[in-house]
C-alpha positions in Angstrom: 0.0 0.0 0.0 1.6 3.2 0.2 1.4 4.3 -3.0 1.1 7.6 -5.4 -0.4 7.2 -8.4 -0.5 10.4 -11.1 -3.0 11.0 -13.8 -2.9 13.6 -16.1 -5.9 15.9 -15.8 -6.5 16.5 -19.7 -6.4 12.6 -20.2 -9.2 11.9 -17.6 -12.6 12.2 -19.9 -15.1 10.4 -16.7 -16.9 12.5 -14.3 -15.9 10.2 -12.0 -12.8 8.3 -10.5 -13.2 4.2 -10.3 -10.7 2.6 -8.0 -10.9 -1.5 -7.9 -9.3 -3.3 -4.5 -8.1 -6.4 -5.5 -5.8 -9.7 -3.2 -3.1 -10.5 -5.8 -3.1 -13.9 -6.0 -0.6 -16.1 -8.0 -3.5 -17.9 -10.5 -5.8 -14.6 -10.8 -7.0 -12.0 -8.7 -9.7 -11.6 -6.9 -12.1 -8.5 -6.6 -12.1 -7.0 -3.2 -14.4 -4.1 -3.8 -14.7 -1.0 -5.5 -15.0 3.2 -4.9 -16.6 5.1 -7.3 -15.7 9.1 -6.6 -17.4 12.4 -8.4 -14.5 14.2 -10.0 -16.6 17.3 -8.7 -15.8 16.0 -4.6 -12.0 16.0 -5.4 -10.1 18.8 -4.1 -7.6 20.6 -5.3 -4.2 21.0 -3.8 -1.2 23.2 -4.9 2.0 23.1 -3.0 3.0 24.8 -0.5 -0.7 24.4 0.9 -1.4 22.1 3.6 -1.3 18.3 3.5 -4.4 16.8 2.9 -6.1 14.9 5.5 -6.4 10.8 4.5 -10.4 9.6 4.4 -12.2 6.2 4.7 -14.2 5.5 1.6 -16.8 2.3 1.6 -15.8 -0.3 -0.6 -18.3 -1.7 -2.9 -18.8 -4.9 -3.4 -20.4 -6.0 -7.0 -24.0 -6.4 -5.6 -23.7 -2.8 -4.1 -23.2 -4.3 -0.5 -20.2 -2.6 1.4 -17.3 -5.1 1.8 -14.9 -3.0 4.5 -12.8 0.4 4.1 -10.3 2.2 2.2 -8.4 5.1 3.3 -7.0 7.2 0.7 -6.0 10.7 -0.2 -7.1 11.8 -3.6 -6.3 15.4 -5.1 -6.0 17.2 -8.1 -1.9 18.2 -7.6 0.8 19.8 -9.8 4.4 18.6 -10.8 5.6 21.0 -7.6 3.5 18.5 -5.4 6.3 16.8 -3.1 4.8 13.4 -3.7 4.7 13.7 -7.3 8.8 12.6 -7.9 7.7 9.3 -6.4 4.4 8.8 -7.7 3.6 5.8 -10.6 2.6 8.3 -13.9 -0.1 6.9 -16.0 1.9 8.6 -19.3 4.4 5.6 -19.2 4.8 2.1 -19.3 2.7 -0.1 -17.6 4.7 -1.9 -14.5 3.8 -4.6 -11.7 5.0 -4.7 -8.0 4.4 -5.9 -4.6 
């Protein structure tokens, strides 16, 4: 967990942000839940202003019956954002880790 993923604005056409949970598993993995966030409810955030504060979001389960919690920050950031140097960037290649 742990993890900073960046997304760049003009690329994200949805009025909403889908984030799937999923246990890795070494034949396939298996659905957890899922978070389904207005892009209207995300803040904005431009360094040096103050950290965000992390939420708990419901995760969905696929018969729309909650299945446990997430906490997450999500943000609409710039390049100056301190995170952003370690974050995974949707512009290049796809990669895999634990």
């Amino acid at each position: 967990w742990n993890q900073v993923f960046a997304f760049t604005k003009d690329r994200i056409q949805s009025l909403s942000v889908e984030i799937t949970v999923r246990e890795k598993e070494f034949v396939n993995d298996e659905f957890i839940g899922k978070i389904a966030i207005d892009m209207s409810d995300i803040p904005t955030r431009v360094p040096p202003d103050s950290p965000l504060a992390p939420q708990w979001y419901k995760l969905e389960a696929e018969a729309n019956s909650s299945v446990g919690e997430l906490m997450m920050i999500l943000w609409f950031g710039t390049q100056a954002d301190e995170v952003f140097i370690d974050a995974w960037h949707s512009d290049v290649a796809s990669v895999s880790g634990s």
